[in-house]
C-alpha positions as CSV (number, residue, x, y, z in Angstrom):
1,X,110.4,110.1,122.3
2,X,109.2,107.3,119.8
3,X,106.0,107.0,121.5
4,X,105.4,111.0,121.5
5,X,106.3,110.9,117.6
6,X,103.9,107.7,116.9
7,X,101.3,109.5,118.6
8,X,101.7,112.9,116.7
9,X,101.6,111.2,113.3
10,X,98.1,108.4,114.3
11,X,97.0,112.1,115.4
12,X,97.6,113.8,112.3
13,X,96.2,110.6,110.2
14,X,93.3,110.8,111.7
15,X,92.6,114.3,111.0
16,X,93.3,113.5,107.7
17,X,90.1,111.3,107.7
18,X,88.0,113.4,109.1
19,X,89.0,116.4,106.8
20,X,87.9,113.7,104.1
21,X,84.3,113.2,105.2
22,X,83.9,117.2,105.7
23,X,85.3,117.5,102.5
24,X,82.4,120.0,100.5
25,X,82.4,118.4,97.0
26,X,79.8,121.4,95.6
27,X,82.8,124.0,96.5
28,X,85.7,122.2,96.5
29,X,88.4,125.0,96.1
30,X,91.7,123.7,97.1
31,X,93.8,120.7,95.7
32,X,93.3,118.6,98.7
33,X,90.0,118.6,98.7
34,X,89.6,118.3,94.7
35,X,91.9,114.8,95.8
36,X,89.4,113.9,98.5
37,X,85.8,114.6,96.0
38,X,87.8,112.9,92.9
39,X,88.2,109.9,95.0
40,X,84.5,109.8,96.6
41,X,83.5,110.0,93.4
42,X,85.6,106.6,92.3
43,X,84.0,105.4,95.0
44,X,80.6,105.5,94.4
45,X,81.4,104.3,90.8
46,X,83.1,101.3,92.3
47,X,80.5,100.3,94.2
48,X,78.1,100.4,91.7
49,X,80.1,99.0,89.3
50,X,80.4,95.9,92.2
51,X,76.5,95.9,92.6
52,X,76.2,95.3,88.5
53,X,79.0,92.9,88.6
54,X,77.1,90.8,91.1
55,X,73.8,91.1,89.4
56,X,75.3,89.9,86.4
57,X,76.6,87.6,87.9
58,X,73.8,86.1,89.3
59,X,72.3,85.8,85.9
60,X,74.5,84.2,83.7
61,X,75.3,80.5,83.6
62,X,78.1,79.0,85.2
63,X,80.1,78.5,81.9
64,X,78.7,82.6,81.6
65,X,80.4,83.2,84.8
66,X,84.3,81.8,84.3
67,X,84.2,84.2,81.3
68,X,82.5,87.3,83.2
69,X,85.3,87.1,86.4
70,X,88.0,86.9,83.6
71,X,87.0,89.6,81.2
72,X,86.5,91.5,84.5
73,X,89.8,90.8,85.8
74,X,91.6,91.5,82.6
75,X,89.2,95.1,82.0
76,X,90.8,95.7,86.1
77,X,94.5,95.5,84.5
78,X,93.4,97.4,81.3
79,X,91.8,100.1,83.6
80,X,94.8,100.4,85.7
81,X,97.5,100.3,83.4
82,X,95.1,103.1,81.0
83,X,95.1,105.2,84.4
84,X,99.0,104.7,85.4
85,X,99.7,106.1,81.4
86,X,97.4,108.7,81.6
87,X,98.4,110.0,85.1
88,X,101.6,109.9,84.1
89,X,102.9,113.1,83.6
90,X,101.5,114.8,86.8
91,X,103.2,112.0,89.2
92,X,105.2,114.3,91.1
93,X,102.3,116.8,91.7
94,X,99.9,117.7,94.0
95,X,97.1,116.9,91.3
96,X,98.0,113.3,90.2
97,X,95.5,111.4,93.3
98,X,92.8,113.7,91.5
99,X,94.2,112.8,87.9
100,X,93.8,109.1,88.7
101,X,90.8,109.2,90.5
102,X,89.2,110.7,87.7
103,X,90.6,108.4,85.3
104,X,89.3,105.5,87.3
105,X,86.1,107.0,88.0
106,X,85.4,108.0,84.2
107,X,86.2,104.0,83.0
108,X,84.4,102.4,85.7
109,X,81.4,104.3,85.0
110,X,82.2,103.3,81.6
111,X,82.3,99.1,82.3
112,X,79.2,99.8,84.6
113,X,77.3,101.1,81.5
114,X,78.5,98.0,79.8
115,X,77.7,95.1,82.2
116,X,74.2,96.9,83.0
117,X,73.5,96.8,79.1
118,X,74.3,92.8,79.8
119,X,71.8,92.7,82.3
120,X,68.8,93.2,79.7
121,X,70.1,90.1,77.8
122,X,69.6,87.2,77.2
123,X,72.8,85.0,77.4
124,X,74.2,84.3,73.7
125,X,72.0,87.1,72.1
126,X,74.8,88.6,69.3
127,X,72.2,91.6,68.9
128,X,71.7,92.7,72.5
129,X,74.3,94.7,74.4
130,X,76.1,96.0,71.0
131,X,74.4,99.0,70.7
């Protein structure tokens, strides 16, 4: 009987996932998918929030570096702890994965914007990146 219930619920996971890459973002009409498009979108801000990260990080100097990985790591905290207050109030509902996603999503895209300003920099320049 274990087995037959372990198999039902893999099954029903993996339905899950493919629901999730069928998921029509454009028309998105029902909660579970507005979950599923919220969170592709954090996604692909993630990832190209990674990609500046490590172009940045290619470019600064080593000193440049220690204090890149910890601003990053303490902006990770920041953005998660902003997204855990903000989210709070719909935690028991069907629209908070969609609440945080969007959170996420809107202050990644937000540090993105910041390290690509960096990019254009020179390393020390007050004047650049401030705008």
């Amino acid at each position: 009987m274990f087995r037959v219930a372990a198999f039902i619920f893999t099954c029903a996971l993996s339905s899950q996932n493919v629901f999730a890459q069928e998921a029509d973002c454009a028309n998105a009409q029902d909660q579970a998918s507005l979950n599923i498009c919220a969170q592709q979108s954090y996604r692909a801000s993630d990832a190209a929030l990674n990609k500046s990260y490590a172009a940045l990080s290619q470019k600064v100097s080593k000193e440049g570096l220690a204090k890149l990985k910890t601003a990053q790591r303490a902006w990770i905290n920041y953005r998660d702890a902003q997204c855990e207050f903000e989210s709070y109030g719909t935690a028991d509902g069907s629209v908070h994965p969609m609440i945080v996603s969007a959170c996420l999503d809107q202050l990644t895209q937000a540090q993105t914007e910041r390290l690509n300003l960096q990019l254009n920099c020179v390393e020390g320049d007050l004047s650049c990146g401030n705008q």
